[in-house]
C-alpha atoms as a printed R data frame, in Angstrom:
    type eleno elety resid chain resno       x       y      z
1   ATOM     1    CA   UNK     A     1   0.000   0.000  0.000
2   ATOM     2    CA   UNK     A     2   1.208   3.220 -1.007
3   ATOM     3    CA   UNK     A     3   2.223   6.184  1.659
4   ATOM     4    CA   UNK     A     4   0.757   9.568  1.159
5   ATOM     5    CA   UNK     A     5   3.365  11.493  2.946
6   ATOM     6    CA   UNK     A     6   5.099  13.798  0.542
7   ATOM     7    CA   UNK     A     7   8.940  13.083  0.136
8   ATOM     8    CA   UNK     A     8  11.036  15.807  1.504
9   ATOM     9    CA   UNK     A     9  14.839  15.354 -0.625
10  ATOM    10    CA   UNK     A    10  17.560  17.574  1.707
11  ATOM    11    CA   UNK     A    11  20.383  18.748 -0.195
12  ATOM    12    CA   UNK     A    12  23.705  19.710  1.590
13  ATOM    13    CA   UNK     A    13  26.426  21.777  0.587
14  ATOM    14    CA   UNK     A    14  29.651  20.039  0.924
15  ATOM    15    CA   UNK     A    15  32.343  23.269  1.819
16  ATOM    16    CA   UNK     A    16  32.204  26.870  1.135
17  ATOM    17    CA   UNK     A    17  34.903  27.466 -0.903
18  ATOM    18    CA   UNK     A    18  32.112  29.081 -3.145
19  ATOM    19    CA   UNK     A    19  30.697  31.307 -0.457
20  ATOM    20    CA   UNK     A    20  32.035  34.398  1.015
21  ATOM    21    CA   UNK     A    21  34.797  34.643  3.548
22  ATOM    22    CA   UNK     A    22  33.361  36.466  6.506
23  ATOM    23    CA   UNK     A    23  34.295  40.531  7.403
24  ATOM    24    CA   UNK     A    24  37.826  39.852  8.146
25  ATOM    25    CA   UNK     A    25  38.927  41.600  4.599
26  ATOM    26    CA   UNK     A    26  37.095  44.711  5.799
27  ATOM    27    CA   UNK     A    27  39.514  44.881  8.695
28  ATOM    28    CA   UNK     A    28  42.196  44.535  6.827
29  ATOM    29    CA   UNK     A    29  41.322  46.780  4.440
30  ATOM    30    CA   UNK     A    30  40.040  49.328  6.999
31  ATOM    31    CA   UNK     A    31  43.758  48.933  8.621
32  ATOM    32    CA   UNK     A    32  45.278  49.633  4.823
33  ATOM    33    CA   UNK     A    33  43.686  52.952  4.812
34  ATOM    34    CA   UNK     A    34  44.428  54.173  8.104
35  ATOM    35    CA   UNK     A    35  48.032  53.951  7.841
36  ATOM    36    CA   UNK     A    36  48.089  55.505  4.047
37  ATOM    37    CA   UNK     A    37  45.727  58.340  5.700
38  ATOM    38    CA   UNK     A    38  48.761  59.039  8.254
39  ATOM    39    CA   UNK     A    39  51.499  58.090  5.985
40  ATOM    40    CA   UNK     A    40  49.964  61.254  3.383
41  ATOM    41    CA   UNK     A    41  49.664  63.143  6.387
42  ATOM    42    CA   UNK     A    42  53.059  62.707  7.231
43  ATOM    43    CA   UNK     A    43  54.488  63.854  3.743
44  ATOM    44    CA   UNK     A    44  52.502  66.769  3.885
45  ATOM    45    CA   UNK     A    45  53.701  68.032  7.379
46  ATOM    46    CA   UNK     A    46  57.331  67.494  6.564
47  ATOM    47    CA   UNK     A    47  56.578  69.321  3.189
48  ATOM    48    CA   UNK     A    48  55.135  72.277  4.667
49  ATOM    49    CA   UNK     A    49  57.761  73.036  7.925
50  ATOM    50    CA   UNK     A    50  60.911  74.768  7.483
51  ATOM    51    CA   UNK     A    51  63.993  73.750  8.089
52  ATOM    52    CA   UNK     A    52  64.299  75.557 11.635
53  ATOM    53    CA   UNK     A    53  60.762  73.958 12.833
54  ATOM    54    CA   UNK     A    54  62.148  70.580 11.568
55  ATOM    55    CA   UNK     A    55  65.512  71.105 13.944
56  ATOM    56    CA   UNK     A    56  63.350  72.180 16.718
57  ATOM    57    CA   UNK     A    57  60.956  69.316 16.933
58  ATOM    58    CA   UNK     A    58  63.714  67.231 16.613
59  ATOM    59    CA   UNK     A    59  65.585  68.662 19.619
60  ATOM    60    CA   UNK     A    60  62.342  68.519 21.590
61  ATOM    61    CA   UNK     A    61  61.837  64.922 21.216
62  ATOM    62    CA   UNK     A    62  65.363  64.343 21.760
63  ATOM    63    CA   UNK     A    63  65.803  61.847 25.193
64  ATOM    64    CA   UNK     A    64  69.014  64.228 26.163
65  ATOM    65    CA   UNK     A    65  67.079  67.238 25.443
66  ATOM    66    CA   UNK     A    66  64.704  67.338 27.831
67  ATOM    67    CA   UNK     A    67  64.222  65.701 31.503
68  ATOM    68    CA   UNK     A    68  60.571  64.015 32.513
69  ATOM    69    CA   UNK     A    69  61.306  64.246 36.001
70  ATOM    70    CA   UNK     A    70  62.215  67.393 38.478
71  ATOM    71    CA   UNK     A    71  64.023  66.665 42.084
72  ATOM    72    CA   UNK     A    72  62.872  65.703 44.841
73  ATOM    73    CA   UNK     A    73  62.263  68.746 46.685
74  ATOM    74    CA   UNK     A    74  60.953  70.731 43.458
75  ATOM    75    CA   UNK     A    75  63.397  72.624 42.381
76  ATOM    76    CA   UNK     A    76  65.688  73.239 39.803
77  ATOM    77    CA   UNK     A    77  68.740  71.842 41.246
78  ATOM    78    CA   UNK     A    78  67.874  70.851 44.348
79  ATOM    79    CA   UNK     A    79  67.053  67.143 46.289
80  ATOM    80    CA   UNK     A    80  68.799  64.098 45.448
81  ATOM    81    CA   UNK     A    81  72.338  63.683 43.290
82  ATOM    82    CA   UNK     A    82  72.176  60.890 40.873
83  ATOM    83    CA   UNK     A    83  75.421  58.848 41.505
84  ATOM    84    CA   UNK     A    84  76.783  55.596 39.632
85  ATOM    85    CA   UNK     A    85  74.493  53.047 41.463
86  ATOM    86    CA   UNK     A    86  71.476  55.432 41.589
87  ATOM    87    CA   UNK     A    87  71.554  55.582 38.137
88  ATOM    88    CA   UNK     A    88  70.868  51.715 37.559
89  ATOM    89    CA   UNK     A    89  67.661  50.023 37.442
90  ATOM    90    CA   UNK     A    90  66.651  48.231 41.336
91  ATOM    91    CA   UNK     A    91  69.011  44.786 41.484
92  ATOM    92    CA   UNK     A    92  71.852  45.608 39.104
93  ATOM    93    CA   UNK     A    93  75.433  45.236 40.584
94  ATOM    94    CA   UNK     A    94  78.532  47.140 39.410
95  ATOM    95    CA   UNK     A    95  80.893  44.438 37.295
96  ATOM    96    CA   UNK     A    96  83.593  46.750 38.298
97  ATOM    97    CA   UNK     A    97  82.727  46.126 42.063
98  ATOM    98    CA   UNK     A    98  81.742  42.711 41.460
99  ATOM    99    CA   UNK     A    99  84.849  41.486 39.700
100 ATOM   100    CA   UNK     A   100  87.834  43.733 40.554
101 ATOM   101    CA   UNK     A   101  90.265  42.059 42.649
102 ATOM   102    CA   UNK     A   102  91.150  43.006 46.036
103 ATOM   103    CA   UNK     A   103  94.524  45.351 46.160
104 ATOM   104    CA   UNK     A   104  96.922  42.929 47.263
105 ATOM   105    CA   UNK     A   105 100.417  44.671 45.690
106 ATOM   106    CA   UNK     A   106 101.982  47.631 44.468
107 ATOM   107    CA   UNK     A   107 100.087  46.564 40.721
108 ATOM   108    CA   UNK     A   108  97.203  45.944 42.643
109 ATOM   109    CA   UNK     A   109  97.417  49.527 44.143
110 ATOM   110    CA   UNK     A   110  97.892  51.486 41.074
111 ATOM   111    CA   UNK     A   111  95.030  49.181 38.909
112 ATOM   112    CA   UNK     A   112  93.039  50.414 42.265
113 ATOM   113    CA   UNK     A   113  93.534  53.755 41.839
114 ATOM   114    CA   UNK     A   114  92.817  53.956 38.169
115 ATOM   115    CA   UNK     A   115  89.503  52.343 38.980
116 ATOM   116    CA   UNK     A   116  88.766  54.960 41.611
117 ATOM   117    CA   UNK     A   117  89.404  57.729 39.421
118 ATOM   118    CA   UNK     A   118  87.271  56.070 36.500
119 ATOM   119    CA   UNK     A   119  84.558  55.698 38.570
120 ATOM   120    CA   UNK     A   120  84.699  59.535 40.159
121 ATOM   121    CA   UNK     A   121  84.946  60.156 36.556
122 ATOM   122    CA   UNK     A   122  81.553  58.380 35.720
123 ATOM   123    CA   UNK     A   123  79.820  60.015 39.248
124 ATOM   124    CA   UNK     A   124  80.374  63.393 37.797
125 ATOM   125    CA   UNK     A   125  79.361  63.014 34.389
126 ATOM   126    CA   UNK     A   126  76.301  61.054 35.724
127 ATOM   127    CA   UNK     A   127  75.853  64.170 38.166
128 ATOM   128    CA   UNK     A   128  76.296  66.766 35.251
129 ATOM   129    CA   UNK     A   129  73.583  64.916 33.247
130 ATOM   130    CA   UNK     A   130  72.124  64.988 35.536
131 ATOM   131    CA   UNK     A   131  71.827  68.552 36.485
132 ATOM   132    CA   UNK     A   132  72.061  69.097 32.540
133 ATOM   133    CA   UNK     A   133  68.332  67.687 32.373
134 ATOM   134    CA   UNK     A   134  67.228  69.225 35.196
135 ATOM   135    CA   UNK     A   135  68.542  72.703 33.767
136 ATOM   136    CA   UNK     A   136  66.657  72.098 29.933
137 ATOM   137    CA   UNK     A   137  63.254  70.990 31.711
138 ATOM   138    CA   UNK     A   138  63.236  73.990 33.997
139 ATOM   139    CA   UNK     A   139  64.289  76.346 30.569
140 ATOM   140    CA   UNK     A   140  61.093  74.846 28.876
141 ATOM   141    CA   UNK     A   141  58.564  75.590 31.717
142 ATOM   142    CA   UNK     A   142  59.866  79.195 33.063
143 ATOM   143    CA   UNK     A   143  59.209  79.692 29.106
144 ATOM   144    CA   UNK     A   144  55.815  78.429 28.992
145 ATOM   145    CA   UNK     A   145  55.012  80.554 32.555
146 ATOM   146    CA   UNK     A   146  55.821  83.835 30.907
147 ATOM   147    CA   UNK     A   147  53.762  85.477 28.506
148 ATOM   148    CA   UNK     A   148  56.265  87.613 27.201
149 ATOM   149    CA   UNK     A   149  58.540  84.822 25.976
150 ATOM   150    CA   UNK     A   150  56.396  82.012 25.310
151 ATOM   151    CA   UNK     A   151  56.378  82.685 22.074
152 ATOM   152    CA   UNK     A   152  60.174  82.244 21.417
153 ATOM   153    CA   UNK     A   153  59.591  78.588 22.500
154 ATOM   154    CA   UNK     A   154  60.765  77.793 18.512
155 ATOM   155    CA   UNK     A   155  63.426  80.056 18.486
156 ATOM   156    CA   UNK     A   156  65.149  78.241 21.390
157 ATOM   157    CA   UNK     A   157  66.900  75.385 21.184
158 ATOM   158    CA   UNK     A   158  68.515  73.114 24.658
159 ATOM   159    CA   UNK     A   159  70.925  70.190 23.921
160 ATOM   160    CA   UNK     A   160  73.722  68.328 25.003
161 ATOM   161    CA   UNK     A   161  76.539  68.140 23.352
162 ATOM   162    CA   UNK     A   162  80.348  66.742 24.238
163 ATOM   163    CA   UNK     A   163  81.132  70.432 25.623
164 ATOM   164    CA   UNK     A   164  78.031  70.510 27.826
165 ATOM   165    CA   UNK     A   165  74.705  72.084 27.532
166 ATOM   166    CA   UNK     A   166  73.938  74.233 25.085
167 ATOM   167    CA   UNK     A   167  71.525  77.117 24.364
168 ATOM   168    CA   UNK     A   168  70.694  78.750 21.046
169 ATOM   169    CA   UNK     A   169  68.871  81.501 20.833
170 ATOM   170    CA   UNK     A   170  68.083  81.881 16.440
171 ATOM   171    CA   UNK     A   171  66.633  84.545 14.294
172 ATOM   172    CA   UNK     A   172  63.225  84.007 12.872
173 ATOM   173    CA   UNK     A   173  62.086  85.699  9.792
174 ATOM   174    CA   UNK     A   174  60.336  88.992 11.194
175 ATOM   175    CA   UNK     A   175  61.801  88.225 14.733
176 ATOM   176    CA   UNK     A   176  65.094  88.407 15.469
177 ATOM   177    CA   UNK     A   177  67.137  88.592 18.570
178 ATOM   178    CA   UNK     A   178  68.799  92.126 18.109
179 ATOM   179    CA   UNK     A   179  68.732  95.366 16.552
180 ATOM   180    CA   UNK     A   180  69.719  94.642 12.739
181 ATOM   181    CA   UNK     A   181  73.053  95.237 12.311
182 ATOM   182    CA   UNK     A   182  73.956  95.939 15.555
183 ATOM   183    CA   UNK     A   183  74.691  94.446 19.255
184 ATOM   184    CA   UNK     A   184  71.352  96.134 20.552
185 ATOM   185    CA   UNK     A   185  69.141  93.195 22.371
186 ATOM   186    CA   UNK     A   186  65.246  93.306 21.560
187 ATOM   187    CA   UNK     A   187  63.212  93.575 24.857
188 ATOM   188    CA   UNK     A   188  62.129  90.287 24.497
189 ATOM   189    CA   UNK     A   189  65.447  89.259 23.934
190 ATOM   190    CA   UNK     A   190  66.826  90.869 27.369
191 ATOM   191    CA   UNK     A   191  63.843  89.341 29.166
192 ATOM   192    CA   UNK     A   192  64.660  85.765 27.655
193 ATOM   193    CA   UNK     A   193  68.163  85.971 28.799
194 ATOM   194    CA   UNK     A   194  66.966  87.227 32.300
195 ATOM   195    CA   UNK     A   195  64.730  84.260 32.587
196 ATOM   196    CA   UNK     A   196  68.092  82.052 31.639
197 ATOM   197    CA   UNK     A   197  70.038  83.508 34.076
198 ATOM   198    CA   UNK     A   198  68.169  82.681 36.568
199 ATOM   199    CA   UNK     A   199  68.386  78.725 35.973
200 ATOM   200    CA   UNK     A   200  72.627  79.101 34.892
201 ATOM   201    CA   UNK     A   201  73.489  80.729 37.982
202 ATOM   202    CA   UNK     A   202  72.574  77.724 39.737
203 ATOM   203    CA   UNK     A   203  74.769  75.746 38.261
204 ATOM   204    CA   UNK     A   204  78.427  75.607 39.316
205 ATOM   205    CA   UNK     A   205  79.574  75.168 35.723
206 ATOM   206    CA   UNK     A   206  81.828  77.790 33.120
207 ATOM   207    CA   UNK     A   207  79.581  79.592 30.986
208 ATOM   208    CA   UNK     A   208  80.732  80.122 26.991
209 ATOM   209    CA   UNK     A   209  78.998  82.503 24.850
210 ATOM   210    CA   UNK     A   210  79.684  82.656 21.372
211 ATOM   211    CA   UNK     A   211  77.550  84.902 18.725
212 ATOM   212    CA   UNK     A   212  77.244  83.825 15.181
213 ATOM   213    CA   UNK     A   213  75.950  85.638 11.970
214 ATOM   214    CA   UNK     A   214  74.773  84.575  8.134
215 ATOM   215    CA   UNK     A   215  76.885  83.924  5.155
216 ATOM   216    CA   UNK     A   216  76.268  87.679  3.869
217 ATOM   217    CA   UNK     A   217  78.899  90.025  4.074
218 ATOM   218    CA   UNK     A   218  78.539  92.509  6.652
219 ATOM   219    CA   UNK     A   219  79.376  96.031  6.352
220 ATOM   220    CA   UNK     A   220  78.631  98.645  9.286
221 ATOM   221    CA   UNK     A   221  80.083 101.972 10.233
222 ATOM   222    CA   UNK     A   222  83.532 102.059 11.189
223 ATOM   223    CA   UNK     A   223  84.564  99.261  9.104
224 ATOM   224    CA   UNK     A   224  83.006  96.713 11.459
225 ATOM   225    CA   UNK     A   225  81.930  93.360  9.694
226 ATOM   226    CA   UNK     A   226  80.665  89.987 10.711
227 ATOM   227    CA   UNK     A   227  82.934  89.509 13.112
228 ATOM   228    CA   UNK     A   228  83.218  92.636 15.028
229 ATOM   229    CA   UNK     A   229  79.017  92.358 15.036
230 ATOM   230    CA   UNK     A   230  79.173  88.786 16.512
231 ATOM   231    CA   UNK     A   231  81.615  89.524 19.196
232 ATOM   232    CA   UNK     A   232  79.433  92.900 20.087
233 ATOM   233    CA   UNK     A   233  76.024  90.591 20.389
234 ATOM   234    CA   UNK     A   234  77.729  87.704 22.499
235 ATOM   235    CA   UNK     A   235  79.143  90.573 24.638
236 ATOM   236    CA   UNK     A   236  75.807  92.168 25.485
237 ATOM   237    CA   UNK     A   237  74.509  88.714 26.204
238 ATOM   238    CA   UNK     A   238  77.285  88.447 28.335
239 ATOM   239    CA   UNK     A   239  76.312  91.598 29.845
240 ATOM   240    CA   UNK     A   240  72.669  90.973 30.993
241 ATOM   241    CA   UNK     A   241  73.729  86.963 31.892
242 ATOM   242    CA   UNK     A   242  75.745  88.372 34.812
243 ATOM   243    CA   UNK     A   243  73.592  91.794 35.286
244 ATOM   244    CA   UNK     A   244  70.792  89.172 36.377
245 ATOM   245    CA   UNK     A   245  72.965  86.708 38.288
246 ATOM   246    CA   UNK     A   246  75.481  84.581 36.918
247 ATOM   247    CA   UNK     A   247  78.783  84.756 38.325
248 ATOM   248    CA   UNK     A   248  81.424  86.554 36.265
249 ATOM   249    CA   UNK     A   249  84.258  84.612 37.321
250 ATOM   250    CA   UNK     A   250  81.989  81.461 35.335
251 ATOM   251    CA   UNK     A   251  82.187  83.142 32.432
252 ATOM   252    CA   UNK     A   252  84.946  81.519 30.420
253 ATOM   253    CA   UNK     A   253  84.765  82.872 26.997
254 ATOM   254    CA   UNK     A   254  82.966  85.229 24.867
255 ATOM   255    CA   UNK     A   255  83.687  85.135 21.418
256 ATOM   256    CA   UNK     A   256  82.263  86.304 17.958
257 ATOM   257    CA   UNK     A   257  82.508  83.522 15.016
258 ATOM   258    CA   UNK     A   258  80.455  85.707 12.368
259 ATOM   259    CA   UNK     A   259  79.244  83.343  9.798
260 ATOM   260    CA   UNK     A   260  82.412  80.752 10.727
261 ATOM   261    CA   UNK     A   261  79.881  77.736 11.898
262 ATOM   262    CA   UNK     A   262  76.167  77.893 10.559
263 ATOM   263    CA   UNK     A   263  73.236  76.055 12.315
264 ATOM   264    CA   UNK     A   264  72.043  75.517  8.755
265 ATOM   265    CA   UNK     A   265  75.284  74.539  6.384
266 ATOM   266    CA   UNK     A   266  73.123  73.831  3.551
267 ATOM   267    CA   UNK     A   267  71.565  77.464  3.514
268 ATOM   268    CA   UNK     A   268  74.666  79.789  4.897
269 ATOM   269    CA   UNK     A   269  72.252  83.352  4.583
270 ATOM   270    CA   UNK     A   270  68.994  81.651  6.254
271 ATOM   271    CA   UNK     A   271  68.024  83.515  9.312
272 ATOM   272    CA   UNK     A   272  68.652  80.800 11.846
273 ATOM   273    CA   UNK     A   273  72.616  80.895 11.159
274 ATOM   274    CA   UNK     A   274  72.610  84.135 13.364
275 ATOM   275    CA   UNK     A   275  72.155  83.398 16.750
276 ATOM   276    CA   UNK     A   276  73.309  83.464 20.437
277 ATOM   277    CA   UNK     A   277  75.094  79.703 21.783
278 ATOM   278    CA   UNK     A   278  75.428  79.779 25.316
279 ATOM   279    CA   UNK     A   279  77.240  76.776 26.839
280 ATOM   280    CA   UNK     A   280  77.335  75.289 30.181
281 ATOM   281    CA   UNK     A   281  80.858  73.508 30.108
282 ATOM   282    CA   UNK     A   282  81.158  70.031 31.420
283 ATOM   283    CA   UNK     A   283  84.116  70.418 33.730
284 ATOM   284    CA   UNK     A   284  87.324  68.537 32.973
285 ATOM   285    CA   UNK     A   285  88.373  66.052 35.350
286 ATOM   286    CA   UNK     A   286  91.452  67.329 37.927
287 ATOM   287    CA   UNK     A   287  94.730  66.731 36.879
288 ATOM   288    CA   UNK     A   288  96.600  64.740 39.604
289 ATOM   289    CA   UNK     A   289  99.821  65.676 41.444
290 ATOM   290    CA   UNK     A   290 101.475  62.400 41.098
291 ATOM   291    CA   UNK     A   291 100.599  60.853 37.738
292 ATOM   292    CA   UNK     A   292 103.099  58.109 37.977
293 ATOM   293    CA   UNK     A   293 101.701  57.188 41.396
């Protein structure tokens, strides 16, 4: 006898390598054009800043440049030294302390000593980077807490070089740092260095100031020229450093260089090139009295 019930036939499809593979694609492809998005955005910013705005970010992202932390006690200078151990990460141990044998002979005395004075060597450049940081933070924020000079931020530029810490102060089209063509300062310029002073004369450290021009030649009254005009500027900077409290015995050298060592070599007349370097010199170590000993 023959059913009634209707036959039902099920088909399955065996894989999908036919169907679609899920939103992962979008992802992607959503990743794809956020990084083209910053990588155009990228070109464009480095296409439209100048040279000098280039420099300056530079410097400000620069690790040596700038310090992330102030002293304990909040001041410039003040609270804790950093020495050789303080300056290594919890649970490290000197390998020179470690390792170095105990002074047992007149070799052992000498290789002793030369150890001691590497490692007072070390303590004070640790202590000078120290202070070095310390010094560039504080020059960033007593900028940004007066009005007057805030908006030199760009045209001042902190770093550390092998000579110590240095301080530029540069030209800007339509703003520059004296009189042109002569050693007068611009207010904002004597209230800048004021502000500086204040954070150098903490600092036990010799104090070089060197003024620089452009590539063009110079020609003033009285036959002065590039040279005579840089060694006029770095003189009144000079002047108003130690009229607002840096120590004139610190003061080591002042010397023009006219157009002798540009910020910018590749463009000798751009504004930048004439500028104000102050340096805070790392000290040498002391010679000793009996080098044979």
């Amino acid at each position: 006898m023959a059913s009634d019930a209707p036959i039902i036939i099920k088909r399955v499809k065996k894989g999908d390598h036919g169907g679609h593979h899920g939103g992962a694609w979008k992802v992607a492809y959503a990743d794809f054009v956020t990084a083209m998005m910053a990588f155009f955005l990228l070109m464009w910013l480095i296409n439209t800043t100048t040279p000098e705005q280039k420099r300056g970010i530079a410097d400000y992202f620069a690790a040596q440049s700038i310090s992330q932390t102030f002293s304990g006690s909040g001041g410039v200078l003040s609270g804790a030294v950093l020495g050789k151990n303080g300056a290594r990460a919890a649970g490290t141990v000197s390998a020179q302390d470690k390792n170095s044998p105990p002074a047992t002979s007149a070799g052992g005395k000498m290789q002793s000593k030369a150890d001691g004075a590497a490692s007072a060597d070390e303590d004070r450049n640790s202590t000078e980077d120290a202070q070095f940081k310390s010094a560039a933070e504080a020059i960033h924020q007593a900028m940004q807490n007066m009005p007057d000079i805030a908006d030199l931020s760009r045209q001042v530029m902190v770093d550390q070089t092998p000579q110590g810490l240095r301080i530029q102060l540069v030209d800007q089209d339509g703003r520059p740092m004296f009189q042109p063509g002569t050693a007068e300062l611009m207010p904002y310029t004597r209230k800048l260095l004021e502000a500086l002073a204040k954070i150098i004369g903490q600092l036990p450290n010799r104090v070089s100031i060197s003024g620089h021009t452009d590539g063009q030649p110079f020609e003033g009254g009285n036959g002065m020229t590039n040279w005579e005009l840089s060694a006029g500027r770095a003189n009144a900077a000079r002047a108003v450093l130690t009229a607002a409290g840096v120590d004139s015995d610190h003061i080591y050298e002042v010397a023009g260089k006219a157009g002798s060592e540009p910020l910018l070599p590749e463009d000798p007349d751009a504004p930048a090139n004439r500028r104000i370097s102050i340096v805070l010199l790392r000290e040498a170590p002391p010679v000793p009295l009996h080098p044979g000993l």
